[in-house]
C-alpha positions as CSV (number, residue, x, y, z in Angstrom):
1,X,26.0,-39.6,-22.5
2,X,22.8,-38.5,-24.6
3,X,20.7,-42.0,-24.7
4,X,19.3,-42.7,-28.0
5,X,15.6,-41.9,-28.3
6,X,13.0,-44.5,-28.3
7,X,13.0,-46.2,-31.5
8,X,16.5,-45.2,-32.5
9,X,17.8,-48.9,-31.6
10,X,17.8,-50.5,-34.7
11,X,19.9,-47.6,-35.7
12,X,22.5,-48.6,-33.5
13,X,22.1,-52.4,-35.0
14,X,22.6,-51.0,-38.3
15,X,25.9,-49.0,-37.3
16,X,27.2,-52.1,-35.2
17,X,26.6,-54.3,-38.7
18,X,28.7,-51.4,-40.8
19,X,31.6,-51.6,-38.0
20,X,31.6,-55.3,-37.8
21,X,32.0,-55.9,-41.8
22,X,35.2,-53.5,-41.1
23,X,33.7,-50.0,-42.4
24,X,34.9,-47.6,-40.1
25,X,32.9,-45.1,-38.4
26,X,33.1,-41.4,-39.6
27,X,30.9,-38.4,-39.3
28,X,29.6,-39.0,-43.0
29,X,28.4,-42.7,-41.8
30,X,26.7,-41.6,-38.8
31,X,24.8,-39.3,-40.3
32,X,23.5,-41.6,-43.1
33,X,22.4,-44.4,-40.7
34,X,20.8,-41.4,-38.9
35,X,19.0,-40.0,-41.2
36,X,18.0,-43.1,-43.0
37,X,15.3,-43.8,-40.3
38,X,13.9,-40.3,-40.2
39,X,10.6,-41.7,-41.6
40,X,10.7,-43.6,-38.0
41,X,12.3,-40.9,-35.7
42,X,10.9,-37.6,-37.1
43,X,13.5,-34.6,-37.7
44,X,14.0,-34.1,-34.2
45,X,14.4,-37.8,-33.1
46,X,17.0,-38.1,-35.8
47,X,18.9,-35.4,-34.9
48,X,18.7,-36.6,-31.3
49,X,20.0,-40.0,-32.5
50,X,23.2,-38.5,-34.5
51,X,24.1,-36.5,-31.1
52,X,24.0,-39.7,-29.3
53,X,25.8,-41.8,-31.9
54,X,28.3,-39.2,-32.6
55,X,29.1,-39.3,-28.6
56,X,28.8,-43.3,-28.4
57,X,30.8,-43.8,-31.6
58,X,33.2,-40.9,-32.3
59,X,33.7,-39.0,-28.9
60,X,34.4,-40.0,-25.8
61,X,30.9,-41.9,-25.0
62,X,29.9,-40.4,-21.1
63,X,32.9,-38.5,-20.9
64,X,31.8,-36.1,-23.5
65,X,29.3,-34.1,-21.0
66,X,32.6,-33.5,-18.7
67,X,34.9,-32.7,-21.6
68,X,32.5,-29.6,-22.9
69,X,32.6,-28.4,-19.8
70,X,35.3,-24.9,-20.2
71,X,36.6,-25.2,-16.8
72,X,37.6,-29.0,-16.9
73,X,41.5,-29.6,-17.5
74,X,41.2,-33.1,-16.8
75,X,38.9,-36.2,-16.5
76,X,40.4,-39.5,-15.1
77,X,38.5,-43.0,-15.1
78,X,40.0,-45.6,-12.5
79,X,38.8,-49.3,-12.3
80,X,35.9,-49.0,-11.0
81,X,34.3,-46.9,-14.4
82,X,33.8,-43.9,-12.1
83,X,34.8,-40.6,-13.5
84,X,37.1,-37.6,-11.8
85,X,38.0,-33.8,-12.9
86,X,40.4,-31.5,-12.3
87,X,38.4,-28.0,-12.6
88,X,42.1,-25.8,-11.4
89,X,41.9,-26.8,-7.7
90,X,42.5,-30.9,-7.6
91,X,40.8,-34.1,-8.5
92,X,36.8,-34.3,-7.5
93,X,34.4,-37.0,-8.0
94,X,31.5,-36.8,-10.8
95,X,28.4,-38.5,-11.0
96,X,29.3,-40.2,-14.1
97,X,30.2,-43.7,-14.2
98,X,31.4,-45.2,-17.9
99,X,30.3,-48.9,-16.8
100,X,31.8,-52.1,-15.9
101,X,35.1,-53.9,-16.8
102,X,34.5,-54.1,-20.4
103,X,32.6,-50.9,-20.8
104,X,35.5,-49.5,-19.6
105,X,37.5,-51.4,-22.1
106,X,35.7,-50.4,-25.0
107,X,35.7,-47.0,-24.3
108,X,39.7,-47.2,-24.3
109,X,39.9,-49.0,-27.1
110,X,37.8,-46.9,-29.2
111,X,39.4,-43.5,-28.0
112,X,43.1,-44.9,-28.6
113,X,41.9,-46.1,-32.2
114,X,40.8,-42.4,-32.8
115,X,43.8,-41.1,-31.7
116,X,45.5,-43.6,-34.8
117,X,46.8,-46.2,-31.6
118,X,46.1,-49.6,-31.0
119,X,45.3,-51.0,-27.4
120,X,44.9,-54.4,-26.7
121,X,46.5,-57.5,-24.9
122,X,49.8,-57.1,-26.6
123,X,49.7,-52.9,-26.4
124,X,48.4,-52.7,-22.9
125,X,48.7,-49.1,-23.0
126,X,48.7,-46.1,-25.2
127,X,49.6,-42.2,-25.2
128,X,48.2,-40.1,-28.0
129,X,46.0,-36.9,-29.2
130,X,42.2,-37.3,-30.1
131,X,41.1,-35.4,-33.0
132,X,39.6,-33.1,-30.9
133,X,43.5,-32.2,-29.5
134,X,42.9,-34.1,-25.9
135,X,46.1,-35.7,-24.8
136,X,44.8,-39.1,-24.4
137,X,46.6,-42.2,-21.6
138,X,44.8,-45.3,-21.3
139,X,46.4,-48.6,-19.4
140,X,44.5,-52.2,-19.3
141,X,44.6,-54.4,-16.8
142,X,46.5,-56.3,-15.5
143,X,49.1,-53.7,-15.2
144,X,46.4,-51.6,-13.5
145,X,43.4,-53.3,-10.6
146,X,40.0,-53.2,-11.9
147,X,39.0,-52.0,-15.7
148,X,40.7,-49.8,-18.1
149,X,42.3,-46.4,-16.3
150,X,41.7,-43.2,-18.7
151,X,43.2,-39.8,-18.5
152,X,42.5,-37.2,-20.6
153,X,44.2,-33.8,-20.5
154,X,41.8,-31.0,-22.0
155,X,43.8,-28.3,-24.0
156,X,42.8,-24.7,-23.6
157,X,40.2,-23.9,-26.4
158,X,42.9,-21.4,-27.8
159,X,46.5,-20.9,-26.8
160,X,47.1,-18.7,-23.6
161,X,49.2,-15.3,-24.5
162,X,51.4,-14.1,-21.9
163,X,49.1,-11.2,-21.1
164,X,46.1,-13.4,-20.2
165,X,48.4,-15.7,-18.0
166,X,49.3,-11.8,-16.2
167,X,45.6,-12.1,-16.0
168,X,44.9,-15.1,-14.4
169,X,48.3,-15.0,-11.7
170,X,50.7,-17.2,-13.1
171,X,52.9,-14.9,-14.3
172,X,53.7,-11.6,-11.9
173,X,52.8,-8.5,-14.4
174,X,56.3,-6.9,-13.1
175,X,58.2,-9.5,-15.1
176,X,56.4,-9.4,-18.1
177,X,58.2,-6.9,-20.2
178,X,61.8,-9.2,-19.4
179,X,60.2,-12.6,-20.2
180,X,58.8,-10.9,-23.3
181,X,63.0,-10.0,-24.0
182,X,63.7,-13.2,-22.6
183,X,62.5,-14.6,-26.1
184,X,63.0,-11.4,-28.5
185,X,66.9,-11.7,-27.2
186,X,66.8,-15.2,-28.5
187,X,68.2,-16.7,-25.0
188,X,67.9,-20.6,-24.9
189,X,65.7,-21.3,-22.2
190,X,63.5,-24.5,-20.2
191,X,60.6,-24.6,-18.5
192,X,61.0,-26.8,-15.6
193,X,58.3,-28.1,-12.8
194,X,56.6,-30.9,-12.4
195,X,53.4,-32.7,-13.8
196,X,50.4,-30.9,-14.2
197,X,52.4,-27.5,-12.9
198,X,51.5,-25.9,-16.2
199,X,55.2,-26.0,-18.0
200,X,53.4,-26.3,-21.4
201,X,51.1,-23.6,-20.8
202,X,53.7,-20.7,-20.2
203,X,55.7,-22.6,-22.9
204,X,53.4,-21.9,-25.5
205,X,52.8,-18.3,-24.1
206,X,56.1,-17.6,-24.1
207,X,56.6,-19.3,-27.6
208,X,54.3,-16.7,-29.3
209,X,56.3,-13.4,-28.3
210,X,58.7,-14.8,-31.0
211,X,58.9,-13.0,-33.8
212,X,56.5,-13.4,-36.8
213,X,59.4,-14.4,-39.2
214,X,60.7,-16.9,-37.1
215,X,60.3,-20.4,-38.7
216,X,59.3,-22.5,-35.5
217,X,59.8,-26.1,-35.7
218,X,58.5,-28.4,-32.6
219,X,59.6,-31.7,-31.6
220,X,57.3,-33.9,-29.4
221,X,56.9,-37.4,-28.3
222,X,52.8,-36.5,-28.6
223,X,51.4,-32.9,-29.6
224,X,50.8,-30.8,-27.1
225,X,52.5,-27.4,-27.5
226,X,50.0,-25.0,-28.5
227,X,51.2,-21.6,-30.0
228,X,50.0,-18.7,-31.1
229,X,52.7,-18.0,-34.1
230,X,52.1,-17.5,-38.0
231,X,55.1,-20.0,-39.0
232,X,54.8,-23.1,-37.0
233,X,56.2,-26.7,-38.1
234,X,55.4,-29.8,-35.7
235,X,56.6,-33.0,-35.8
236,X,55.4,-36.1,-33.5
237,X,57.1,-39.4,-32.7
238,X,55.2,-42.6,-33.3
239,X,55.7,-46.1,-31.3
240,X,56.4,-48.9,-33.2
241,X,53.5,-51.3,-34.6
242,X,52.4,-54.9,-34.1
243,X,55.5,-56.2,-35.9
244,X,57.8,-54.2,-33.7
245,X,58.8,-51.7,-36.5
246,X,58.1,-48.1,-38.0
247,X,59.0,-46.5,-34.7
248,X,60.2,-42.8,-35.0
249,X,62.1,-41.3,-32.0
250,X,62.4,-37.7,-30.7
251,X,66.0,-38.4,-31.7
252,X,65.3,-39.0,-34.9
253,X,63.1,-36.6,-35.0
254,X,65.7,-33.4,-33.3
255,X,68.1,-34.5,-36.0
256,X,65.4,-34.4,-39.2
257,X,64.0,-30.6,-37.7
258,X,67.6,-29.6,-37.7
259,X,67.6,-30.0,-41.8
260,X,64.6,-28.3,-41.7
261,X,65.4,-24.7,-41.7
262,X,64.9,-23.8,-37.8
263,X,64.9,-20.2,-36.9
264,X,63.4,-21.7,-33.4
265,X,64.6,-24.9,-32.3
266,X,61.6,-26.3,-29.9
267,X,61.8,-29.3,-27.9
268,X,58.4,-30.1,-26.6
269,X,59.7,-32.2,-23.2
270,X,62.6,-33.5,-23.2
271,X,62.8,-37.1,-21.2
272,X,65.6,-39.0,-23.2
273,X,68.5,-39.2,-25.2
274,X,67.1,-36.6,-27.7
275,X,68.9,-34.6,-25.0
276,X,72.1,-35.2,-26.8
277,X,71.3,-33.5,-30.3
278,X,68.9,-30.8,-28.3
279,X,72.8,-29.6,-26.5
280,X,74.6,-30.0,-29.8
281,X,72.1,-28.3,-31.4
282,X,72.2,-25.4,-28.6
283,X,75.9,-24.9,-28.7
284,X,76.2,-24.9,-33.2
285,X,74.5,-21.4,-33.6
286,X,70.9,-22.6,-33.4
287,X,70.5,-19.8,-30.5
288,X,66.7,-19.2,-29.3
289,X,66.3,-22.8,-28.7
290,X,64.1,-24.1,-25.9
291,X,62.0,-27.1,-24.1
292,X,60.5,-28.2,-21.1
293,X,62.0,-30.7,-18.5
294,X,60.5,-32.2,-15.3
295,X,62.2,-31.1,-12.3
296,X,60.9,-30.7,-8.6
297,X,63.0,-27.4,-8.1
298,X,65.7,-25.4,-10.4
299,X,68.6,-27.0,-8.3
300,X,67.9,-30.0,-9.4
301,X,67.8,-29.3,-13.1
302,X,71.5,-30.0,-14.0
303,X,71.4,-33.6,-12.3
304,X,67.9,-34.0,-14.9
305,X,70.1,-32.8,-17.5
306,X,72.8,-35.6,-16.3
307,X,70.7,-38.2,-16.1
308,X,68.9,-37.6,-19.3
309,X,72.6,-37.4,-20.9
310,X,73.4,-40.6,-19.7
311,X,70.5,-42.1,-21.4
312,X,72.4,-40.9,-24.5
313,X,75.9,-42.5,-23.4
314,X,77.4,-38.9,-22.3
315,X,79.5,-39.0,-19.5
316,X,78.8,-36.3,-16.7
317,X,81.4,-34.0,-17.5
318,X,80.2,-33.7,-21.4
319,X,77.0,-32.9,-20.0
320,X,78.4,-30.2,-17.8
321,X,80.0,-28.5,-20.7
322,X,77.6,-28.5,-23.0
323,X,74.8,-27.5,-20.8
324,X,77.0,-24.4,-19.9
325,X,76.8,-23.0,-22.9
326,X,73.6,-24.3,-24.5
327,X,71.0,-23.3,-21.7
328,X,71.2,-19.8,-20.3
329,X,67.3,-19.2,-18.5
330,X,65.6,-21.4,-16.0
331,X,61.7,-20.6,-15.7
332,X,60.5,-22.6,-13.1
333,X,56.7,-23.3,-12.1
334,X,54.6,-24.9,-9.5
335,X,51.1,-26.1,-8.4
336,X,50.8,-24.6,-5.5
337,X,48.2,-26.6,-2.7
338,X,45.3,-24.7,-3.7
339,X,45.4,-25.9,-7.2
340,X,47.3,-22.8,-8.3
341,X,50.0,-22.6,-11.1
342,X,52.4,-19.9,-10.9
343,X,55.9,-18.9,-12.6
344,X,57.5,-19.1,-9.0
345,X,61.3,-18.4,-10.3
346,X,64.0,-17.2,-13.1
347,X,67.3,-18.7,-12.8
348,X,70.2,-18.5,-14.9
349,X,72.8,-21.2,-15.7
350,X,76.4,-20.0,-14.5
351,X,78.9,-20.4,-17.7
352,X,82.3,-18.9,-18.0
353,X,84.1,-16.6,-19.9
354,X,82.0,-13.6,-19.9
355,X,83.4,-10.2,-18.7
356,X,82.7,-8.9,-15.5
357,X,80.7,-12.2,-15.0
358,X,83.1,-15.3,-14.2
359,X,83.2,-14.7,-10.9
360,X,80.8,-16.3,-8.6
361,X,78.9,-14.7,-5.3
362,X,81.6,-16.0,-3.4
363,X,84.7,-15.0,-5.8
364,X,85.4,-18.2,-7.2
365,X,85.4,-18.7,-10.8
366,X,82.3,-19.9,-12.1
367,X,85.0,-21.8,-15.2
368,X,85.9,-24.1,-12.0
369,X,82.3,-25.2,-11.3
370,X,79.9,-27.6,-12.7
371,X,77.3,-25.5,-14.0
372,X,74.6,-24.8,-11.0
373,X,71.3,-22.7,-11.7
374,X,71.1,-19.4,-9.8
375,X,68.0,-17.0,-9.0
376,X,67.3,-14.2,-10.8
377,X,63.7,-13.5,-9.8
378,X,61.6,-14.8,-7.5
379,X,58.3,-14.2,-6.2
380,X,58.8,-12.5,-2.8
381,X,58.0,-14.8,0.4
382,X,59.7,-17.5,-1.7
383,X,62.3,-20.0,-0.3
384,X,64.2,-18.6,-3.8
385,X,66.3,-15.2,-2.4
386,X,67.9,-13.8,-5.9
387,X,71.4,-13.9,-5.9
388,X,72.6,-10.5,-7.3
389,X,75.3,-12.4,-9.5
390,X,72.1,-13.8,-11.3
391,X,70.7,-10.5,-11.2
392,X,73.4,-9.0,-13.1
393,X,74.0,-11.7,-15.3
394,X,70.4,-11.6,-16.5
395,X,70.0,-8.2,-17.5
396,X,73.1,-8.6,-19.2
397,X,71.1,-11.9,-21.3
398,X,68.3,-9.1,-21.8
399,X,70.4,-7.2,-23.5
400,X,72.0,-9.9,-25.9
401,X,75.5,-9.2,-24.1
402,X,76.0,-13.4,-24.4
């Protein structure tokens, strides 16, 4: 964090006074309390001092140094006020420390109230995007030991194409050309893998190969989806306030975007019983639909989908055929040791009643199965061999024979 230059504190004094008589902070402000001591500071001491109030009132205070940096995709602050990044090969330690206890605190407070939450006693913890599109979590103690915790996850400064993820390894450059038809064919699809794998990343990619008069609308519990598309609509949940009301759900939300003229369908994540309208949704001609899902590996993607379904009072076998028919692709990724994130397989969900494709590897109809996700490509020294049913059955989604 810039300090303030000598001089500049009653400037501070003055801001504190504005905030405490409830005027909220804004750029405007700042920059009036600024400049009105310039007879004091000089041009450059008051330009120093509006850096350093803009940081200490509007950004995120010490954080901000870590947060410019390009290479940062996160910053976490535990108890003890010291500060972490993730620069794309794991956690390290910084020199900067936000401060004690309340320090801490305030620093939480203040960012959850510019991301339009509240944090306190009664809200001890918050999810929600900074204006400047960082995915904010904050959780007070005494659910956590020590101070406030903070994570902030750092959006790219532009939405990734699928070329420049080629680029950079995640995606193999031999399956770019299908993954590019994987979307053009409209096939419903998820991105599955776990946290910080980079599911939203190839998402988004993968999102802008659509086509430019596609009307894309996105569902999400809090922004993140970033795409790179003329015609986007997004839509956010919001928890419910101090009196327990005015909460808006993703399932609310998934039925309102279906009256909204969807040529895409997009589910951002899905974690609950929005799962229910996402598969009825899926299987009433809204084809081309897609989302991401947390899953450790692709086999264990229908027992997410199960579990998620029984959030929403479906019973395992309702699941099973609705998933059959509503998701065909399974792209799944990883975080490899090194830090790496790569698109490490293609899977397809087996479904029935296809010619030339019921049958399983082992000749028994797929109709008699619950649905099970098979490989289709795989990056070679895998533990993911391609089953050549998959094989066939996803050149034949390529080609829209659905």
């Amino acid at each position: 964090m810039t300090p303030l230059p000598r001089g500049a504190e009653s400037v501070q004094q003055r801001l504190d006074r504005f905030i405490r008589d409830g005027l909220a902070p804004d750029p405007r402000l700042v920059a009036e309390v600024a400049a009105a001591e310039r007879g004091l500071l000089g041009d450059q001491g008051t330009d120093a001092t509006w850096r350093a109030l803009t940081s200490a009132v509007l950004g995120a205070g010490p954080l901000e140094e870590l947060l410019a940096d390009p290479a940062v995709t996160d910053v976490a602050v535990n108890g003890d006020g010291r500060a972490w990044v993730d620069r794309g090969a794991g956690m390290v330690a910084t020199a900067v420390v936000v401060g004690n206890a309340r320090e801490c605190r305030a620093l939480a407070v203040r960012l959850a109230a510019q991301a339009g939450r509240r944090l306190d006693d009664a809200a001890p913890f918050v999810d929600g995007i900074l204006p400047s599109g960082v995915r904010l979590h904050a959780i007070l103690p005494p659910l956590v030991a020590g101070g406030a915790h903070i994570t902030l996850r750092v959006p790219a400064r532009a939405p990734f194409t699928l070329e420049q993820l080629i680029d950079a390894g995640m995606v193999p450059s031999s399956w770019a050309d299908e993954l590019a038809q994987l979307v053009r064919s409209r096939v419903s699809f998820v991105v599955t893998g776990g946290t910080g794998a980079g599911k939203t990343t190839l998402f988004g990619a993968l999102l802008g190969q659509s086509d430019a008069g596609d009307r894309m609308v996105i569902v999400e519990d809090v922004r993140e989806v970033r795409v790179h598309h003329p015609h986007v609509v997004h839509l956010e949940g919001r928890p419910p306030n101090v009196e327990g009301a005015g909460e808006v759900t993703m399932v609310a939300l998934v039925r309102q975007a279906l009256r909204m003229r969807p040529d895409r369908l997009v589910v951002g994540e899905v974690r609950g019983a929005e799962v229910r309208e996402l598969l009825a949704a899926l299987n009433t001609g809204h084809d081309g639909g897609c989302g991401t899902l947390h899953a450790n590996a692709p086999g264990d993607v229908v027992a997410r989908f199960e579990a998620l379904g029984a959030l929403a009072g479906m019973p395992s076998t309702a699941v099973h055929a609705q998933l059959r028919s509503a998701v065909q692709a399974v792209l799944h990724v990883r975080r490899r040791a090194d830090g790496r994130r790569v698109l490490e397989s293609v899977g397809v969900v087996a479904c029935a009643g296809e010619q030339g494709l019921d049958d399983g590897p082992d000749g028994t109809p797929v109709s008699t199965r619950e649905p099970v996700v098979r490989t289709a490509l795989a990056l070679g020294g895998d533990s993911h061999p391609v089953d050549p049913w998959a094989r066939r059955r996803w050149d034949a989604l390529l080609q829209g024979r659905q």
